[in-house]
N, C-alpha and C positions, 0 to 999 in steps of 0.2 A: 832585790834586797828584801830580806824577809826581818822583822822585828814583830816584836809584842805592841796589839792594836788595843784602845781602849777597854778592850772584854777580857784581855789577859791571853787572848790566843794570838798565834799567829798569824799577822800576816803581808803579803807580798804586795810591795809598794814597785808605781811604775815609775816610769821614765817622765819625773814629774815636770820638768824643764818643759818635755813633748806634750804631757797627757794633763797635764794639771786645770789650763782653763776648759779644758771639756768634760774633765768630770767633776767639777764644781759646779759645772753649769747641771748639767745632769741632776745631781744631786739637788738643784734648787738651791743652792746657799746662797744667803742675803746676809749683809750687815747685823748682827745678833742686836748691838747697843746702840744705834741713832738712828740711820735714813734710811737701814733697809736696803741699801743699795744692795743691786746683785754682783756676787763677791766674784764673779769668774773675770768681768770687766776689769778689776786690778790685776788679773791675773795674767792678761790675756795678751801684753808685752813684757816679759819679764826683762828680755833682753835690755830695757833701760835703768832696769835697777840693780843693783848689788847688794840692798841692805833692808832686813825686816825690819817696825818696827811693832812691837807688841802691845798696845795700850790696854795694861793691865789696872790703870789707876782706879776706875770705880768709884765718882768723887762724889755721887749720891749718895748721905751717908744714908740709906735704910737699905743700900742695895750690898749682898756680900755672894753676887751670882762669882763673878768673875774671879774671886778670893776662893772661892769655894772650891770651882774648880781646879784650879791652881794649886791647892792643897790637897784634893784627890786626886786629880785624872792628873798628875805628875810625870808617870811615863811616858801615858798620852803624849803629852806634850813634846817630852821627851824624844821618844822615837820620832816622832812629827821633824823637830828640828834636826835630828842626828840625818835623816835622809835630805834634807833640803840642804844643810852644810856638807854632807859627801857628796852629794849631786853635782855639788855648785850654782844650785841657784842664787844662792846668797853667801856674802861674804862671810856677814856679821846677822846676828836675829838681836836684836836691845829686848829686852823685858824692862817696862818703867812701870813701876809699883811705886806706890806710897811710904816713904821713910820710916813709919807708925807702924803698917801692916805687916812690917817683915819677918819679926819674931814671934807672929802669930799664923802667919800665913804663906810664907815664902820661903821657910827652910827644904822643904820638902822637892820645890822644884829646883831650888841652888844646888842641892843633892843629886839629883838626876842629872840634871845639864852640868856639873862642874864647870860654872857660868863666870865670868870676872864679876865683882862687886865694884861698884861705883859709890863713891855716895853724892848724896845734893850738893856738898859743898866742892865738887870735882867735875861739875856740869857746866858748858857743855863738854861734849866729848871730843875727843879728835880721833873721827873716824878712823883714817890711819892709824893709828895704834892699835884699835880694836880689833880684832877677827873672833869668829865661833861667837859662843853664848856670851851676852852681859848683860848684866841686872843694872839698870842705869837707874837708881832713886833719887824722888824729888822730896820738896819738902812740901805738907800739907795746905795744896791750895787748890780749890774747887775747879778756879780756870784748867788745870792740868790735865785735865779729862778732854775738855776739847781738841782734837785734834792738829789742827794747827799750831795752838800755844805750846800743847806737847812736845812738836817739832823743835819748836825754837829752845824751850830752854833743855832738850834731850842733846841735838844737835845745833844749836845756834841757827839751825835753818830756819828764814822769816818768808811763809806765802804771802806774794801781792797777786790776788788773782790766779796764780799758778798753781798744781800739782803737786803735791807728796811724791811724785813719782819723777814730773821735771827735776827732783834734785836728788833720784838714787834711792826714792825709798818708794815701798810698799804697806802701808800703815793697815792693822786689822784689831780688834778688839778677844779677848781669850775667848768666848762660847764661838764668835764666827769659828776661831781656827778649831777647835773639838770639833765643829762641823765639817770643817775642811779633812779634818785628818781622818775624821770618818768616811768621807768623798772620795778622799786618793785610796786609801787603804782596802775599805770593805764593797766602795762602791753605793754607798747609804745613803739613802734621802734623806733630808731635815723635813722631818714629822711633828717633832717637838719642841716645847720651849720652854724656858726655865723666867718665872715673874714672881715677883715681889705682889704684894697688897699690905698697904699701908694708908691711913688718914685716922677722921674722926671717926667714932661712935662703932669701932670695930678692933678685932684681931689682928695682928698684922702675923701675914704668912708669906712663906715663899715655897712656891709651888712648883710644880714640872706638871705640865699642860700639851695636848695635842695643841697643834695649830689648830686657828678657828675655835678653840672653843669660846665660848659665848662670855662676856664679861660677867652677866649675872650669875654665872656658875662658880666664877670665882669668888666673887662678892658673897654667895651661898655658904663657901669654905671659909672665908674671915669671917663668919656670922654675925653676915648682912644681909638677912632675907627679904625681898620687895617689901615684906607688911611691916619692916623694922627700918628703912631705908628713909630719911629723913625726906620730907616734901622739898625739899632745898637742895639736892645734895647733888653737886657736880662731881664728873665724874670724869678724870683725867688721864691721859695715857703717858707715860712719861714719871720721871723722880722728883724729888722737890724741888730742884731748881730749874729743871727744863722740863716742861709737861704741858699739855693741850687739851683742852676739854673733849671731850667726846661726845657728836653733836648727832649721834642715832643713839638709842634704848639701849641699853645691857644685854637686853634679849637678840638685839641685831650687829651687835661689834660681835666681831672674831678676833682673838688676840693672833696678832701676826709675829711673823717673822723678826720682827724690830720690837716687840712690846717686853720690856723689859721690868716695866713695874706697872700697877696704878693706884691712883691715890682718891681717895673718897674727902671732897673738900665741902667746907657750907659756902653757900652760895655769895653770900658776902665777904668772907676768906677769897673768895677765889676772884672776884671783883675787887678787890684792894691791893691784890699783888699781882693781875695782871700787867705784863711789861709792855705790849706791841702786838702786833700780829698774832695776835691768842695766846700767847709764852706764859705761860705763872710759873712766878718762882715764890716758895714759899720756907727756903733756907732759913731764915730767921723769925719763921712764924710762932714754931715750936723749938722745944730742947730737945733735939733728936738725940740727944745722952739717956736724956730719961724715957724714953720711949723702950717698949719690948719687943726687940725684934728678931726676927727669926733669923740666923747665921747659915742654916744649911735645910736643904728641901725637907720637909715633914710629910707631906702627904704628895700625892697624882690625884688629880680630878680625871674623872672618868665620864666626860659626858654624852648623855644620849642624841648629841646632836651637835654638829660643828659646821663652819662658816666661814668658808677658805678663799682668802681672799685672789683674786687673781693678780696682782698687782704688788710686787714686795715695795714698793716707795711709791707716797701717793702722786707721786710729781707727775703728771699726764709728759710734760715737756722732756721729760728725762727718762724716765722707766716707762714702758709700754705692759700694758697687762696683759698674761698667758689668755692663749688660745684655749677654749674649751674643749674636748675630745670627748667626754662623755655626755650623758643624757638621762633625762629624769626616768628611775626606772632600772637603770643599770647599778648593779652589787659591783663591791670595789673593796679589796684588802690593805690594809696598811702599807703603804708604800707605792703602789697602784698610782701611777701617772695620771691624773682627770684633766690636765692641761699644759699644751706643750710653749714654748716659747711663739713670741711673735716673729714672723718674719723680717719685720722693722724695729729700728732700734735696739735699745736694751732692754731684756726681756728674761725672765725664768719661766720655765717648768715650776708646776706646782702641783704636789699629789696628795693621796687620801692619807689623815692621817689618824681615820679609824677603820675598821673593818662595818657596811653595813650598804644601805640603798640610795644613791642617787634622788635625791627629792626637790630640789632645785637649781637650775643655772641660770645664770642674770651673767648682764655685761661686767657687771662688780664679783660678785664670788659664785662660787658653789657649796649649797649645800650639802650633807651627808646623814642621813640617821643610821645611829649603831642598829644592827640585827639583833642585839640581844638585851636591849630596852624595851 
């Protein structure tokens, strides 16, 4: 089957029922929006499920990756789902947006998929009625973004313990699936990532970044240079309401696979609305109405040096981190494999994603400096 791929050319999608969880894996795709999980593991029984669900909600409000896309890369999407419902891998694909976001940000793909409309007040759903595309909106609540609550009030489905996929579904977030439909389609690595930078004493931007680049580089682009950077100032990975401090230098984090935003907090902010387990939510610190934030990418940072992690979820008990294949010393082009899966467990590939020299590998990441810094 041949369709229009996110670049506006053509191209030929496989027999994705057969080929899907291996070239996902291939690709390296990970979870875009929370654990990072490597995305081929959901993929890799389809035969239990019938039913996508698409968590499009994006309930952090300074984050408008997942909007963004959605409103551009539309066909993307588009063709994406048109082969997976010819295919039959799926019955039904649900899109659950935000009730508020739709006339700002959702015409555009209701247009391409001639999708059913749902609204909040018609939820849940009965699956049985549905098939093809539906836009299942909710109304504006922060929980809706977690994945399980999703569940329940999308489809009335309540996890104890169990699987999205125990009861027929496959749940992914909008950048995963860009990444996926790049994976089936072109056969494309996930190189890049799209983040937010938001808090005090800065700019708030949202960027498209290689993997692994260095968090001070982003922090450079909000203009927040080390000698302006508050003696105080935590440095979190994560949105306002779920984020984690970052417990190595700016100069030593690579933003990964999962990094989705970060937020520059003072040290005392970040100490009063810690919840548990390092969590700060800072939802009601500020009036994220009045804040200026960026709605769609401004700038790419280019940096002369990235730090890739091997590992897309930090969980040791659950994701195993890629096997290294290169060596300090060795030149390597974007896209360029430096790490194969493990042999154990769950596990991705992970490759370069700048063009330049091998300069360090550790059990944790791999270095890279660009050639032309």
């Amino acid at each position: 089957m041949t369709t229009p791929n996110m670049h506006g050319a053509q191209a030929t999608w496989p027999d994705v029922r057969a080929q899907a969880c291996e070239r996902i894996r291939v690709a390296g795709v990970a979870g875009a929006g929370g654990a990072g999980f490597p995305s081929y593991a959901k993929w890799d029984d389809l035969g239990r499920v019938d039913s996508l669900l698409v968590n499009h909600q994006e309930s952090e409000p300074n984050y408008f990756i997942d909007k963004w896309l959605g409103k551009t890369k539309a066909q993307t999407l588009a063709a994406l789902f048109d082969v997976l419902l010819e295919q039959a891998v799926f019955d039904r694909i649900v899109i659950s947006a935000k009730w508020k976001d739709r006339e700002k940000y959702m015409h555009a793909l209701e247009a391409e998929t001639d999708g059913t409309i749902v609204p909040p007040d018609e939820l849940p759903l009965d699956r049985e009625e549905h098939k093809g595309v539906v836009f299942a909106y909710t109304d504006n609540q922060y929980q809706y973004g977690m994945e399980s609550v999703l569940l329940t009030v999308v489809d009335g489905t309540v996890l104890r313990g169990d699987l999205p996929m125990d009861h027929g579904w496959l749940v992914q977030n909008t950048e995963t699936l860009i990444n996926i439909a790049r994976a089936l389609s072109d056969e494309t690595p996930t190189t890049r990532k799209y983040v937010h930078v938001s808090g005090e004493s800065l700019r708030d931007r949202f960027l498209e970044v290689p993997i692994g680049t260095p968090v001070s580089d982003l922090l450079n682009a909000a203009g927040l240079p080390p000698a302006e950077r508050p003696s105080d100032a935590v440095i979190a990975d994560g949105g306002p309401g779920w984020c984690f401090p970052i417990d190595t230098p700016p100069e030593a984090y690579g933003v990964r696979k999962s990094t989705n935003g970060l937020l520059v907090l003072g040290e005392r902010t970040a100490e009063e609305n810690e919840l548990g387990g390092g969590r700060i939510d800072v939802l009601e610190e500020y009036d994220w109405n009045a804040w200026t934030i960026e709605t769609e990418p401004t700038t790419t940072v280019d940096p002369s040096r990235v730090r890739i992690p091997l590992a897309t979820n930090p969980e040791p008990d659950i994701v195993e981190p890629a096997v290294p294949i290169v060596e300090i010393g060795d030149r390597v082009g974007v896209g360029d494999r430096i790490a194969s899966p493990s042999s154990d467990g769950i596990s991705n590939p992970q490759h370069a994603s700048i063009a330049g020299n091998v300069t360090a590998v550790s059990e944790t990441d791999i270095e890279i400096e660009s050639r032309t810094k």
